[in-house]
C-alpha positions, 0 to 999 in steps of 0.5 A, a space after each residue: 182138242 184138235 179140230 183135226 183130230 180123228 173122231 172114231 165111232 162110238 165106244 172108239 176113241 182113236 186117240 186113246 187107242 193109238 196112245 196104248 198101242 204106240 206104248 204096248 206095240 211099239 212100231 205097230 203103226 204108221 205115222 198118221 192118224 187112224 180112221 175106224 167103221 163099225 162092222 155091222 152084223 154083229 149082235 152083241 160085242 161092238 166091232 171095228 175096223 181100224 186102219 192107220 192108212 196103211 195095215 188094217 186091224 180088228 177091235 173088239 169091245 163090250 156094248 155101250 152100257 153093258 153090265 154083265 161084264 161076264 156076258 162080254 168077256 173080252 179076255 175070254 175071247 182073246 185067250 180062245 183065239 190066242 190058243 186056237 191061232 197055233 192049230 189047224 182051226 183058222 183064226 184072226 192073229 190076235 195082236 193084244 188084249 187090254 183089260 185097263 178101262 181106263 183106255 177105252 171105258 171097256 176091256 177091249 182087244 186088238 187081232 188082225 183083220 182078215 179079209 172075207 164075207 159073212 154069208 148071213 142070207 140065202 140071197 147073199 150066196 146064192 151068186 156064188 152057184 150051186 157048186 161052190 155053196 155046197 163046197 162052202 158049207 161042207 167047208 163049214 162042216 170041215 172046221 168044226 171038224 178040225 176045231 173039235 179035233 184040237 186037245 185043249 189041254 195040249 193049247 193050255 185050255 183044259 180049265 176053259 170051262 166045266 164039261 162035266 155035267 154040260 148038258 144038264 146045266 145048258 138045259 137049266 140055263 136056258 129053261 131059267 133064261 125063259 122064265 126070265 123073259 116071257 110075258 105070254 103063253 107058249 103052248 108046247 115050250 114046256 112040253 119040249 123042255 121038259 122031254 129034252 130033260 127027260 132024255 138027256 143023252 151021254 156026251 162024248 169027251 169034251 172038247 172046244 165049242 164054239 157055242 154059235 156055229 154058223 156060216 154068218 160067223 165065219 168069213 169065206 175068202 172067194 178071191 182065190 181058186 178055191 173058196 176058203 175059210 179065212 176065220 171062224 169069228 165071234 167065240 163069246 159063247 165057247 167053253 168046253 163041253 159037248 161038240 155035238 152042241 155044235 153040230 146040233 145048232 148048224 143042222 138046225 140052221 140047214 133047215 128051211 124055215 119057209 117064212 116070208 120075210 123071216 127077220 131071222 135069216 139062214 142061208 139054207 135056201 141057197 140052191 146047193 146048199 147041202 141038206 141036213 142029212 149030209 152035213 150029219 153024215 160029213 161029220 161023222 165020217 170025219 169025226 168018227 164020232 157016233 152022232 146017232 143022238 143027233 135029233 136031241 141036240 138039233 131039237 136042244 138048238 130049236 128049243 134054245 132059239 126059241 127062248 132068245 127070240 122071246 126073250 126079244 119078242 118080250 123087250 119089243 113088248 116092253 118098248 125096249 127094243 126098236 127096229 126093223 124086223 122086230 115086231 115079228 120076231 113074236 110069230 117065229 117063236 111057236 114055229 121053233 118050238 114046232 120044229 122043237 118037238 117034232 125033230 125031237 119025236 124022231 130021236 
């Protein structure tokens, strides 16, 4: 082996993936070698910046480890972006997906890099001033707009999933997922599951979803006169079923949690960031979808979130999980389910 040779992150061997590329896309690359980084922030697919000294791409690639190949679908994700990069919804360009393992130890796939931020705290949008964070998440609401708005049988996704049935089967998922992972009393959870049950509402027709709609999910570009979205990124979770799944989650991200020094942050605090109320009332008037079962689907993302913060709370427990913020991940649980119950009470 070269002692000049490149040496890439972890999960990355640069040579191998140069060596694939040069085969698969002839003329990609410059002459030189590559250099790549870890993007930090992400919370299940590993993520790199590759350059070759002059353009700069994206790879995606499962965890160091993993097992459940399906939980890290990595064709998934490229066939949703692939299909999404013709519509209005802004996507990174997706330049190719490799399922040989033999290349990287892991399926993996390349896109363009995409110039923009991930807002993941209030701290962090708070500069950009009232004005232009309203503008920012109304844009958010906008998206998801357009990303419900594309037919999927006209992008070659009609088989993307199963939307009969949806709810039913996310609440049951969710339920087992709790089961799997609680080593404690939570007094309410199994109240609140059971009454998202018991009033399971009528899904609209299916469309596109994201699965993890936030503003930390997408880049905001700021460099030009008007804030804009670049990308929506991270569909590991998407599928077909109930847009309003979507919006359920960001109306439960628009609220604020008033913790301090919460581990689990939103942006919601910002000065001007727009209340729940509005982002409702903005996806209705541009939907024209009837979101008067609004409440069920925000207490369904309490509920949801809830059970993967004890299932981290338990893997903490059980020395499986270290870092900061971790041990009170615990304390936020019962605060979700809270939240659960009473936003599901106003239904």
């Amino acid at each position: 082996m070269s002692q000049d040779r490149p040496l890439g992150p972890p999960g990355l061997d640069l040579d191998r993936l140069r060596g694939h590329l040069d085969r698969e896309r002839p003329g990609l690359l410059a002459a030189g070698p590559l250099t790549a980084r870890l993007i930090e922030g992400g919370r299940s697919n590993l993520t790199y910046a590759v350059t070759d000294g002059t353009a700069r791409w994206v790879v995606r690639r499962p965890p160091l480890g993993h097992v459940l190949a399906t939980a890290h679908d990595m064709r998934r994700e490229h066939r949703v972006i692939s299909a999404l990069h013709t519509t209005d919804v802004p996507v990174p360009r997706p330049v190719l997906l490799c399922e040989d393992e033999e290349v990287l130890g892991a399926p993996f796939y390349v896109m363009e890099f995409v110039a923009g931020t991930p807002y993941r705290t209030a701290e962090q949008l708070a500069p950009l001033g009232p004005e232009r964070t309203r503008a920012a998440v109304l844009g958010l609401v906008d998206t998801l707009v357009d990303l419900h708005a594309v037919d999927p049988e006209a992008v070659g996704l009609g088989d993307f999933g199963r939307p009969e049935g949806f709810l039913d089967r996310q609440l049951r998922r969710w339920g087992k997922q709790l089961d799997a992972s609680r080593g404690r009393d939570l007094p309410g959870i199994e109240e609140l599951h059971a009454a998202l049950g018991r009033s399971l509402p009528t899904s609209p027709a299916p469309t596109v979803v994201h699965g993890d709609y936030r503003l930390d999910n997408v880049l905001l570009d700021t460099s030009g006169e008007a804030d804009r979205i670049a990308a929506v990124l991270d569909w590991e979770m998407s599928t077909l079923g109930d847009p309003l799944t979507d919006l359920g989650l960001l109306v439960m991200y628009s609220v604020r949690l008033d913790v301090p020094e919460s581990p689990v942050s939103t942006t919601a605090g910002a000065p001007g960031h727009p209340d729940p109320a509005e982002l409702i009332e903005r996806y209705a008037a541009r939907s024209g979808r009837d979101v008067s079962a609004v409440a069920w689907y925000t207490a369904f993302a309490w509920f949801k979130l809830a059970v993967i913060l004890e299932g981290i709370h338990y893997r903490y427990t059980l020395g499986q999980t270290v870092g900061a913020g971790f041990d009170r991940i615990g304390d936020l649980v019962p605060v979700f389910i809270e939240h659960g119950l009473t936003t599901l009470s106003q239904a």
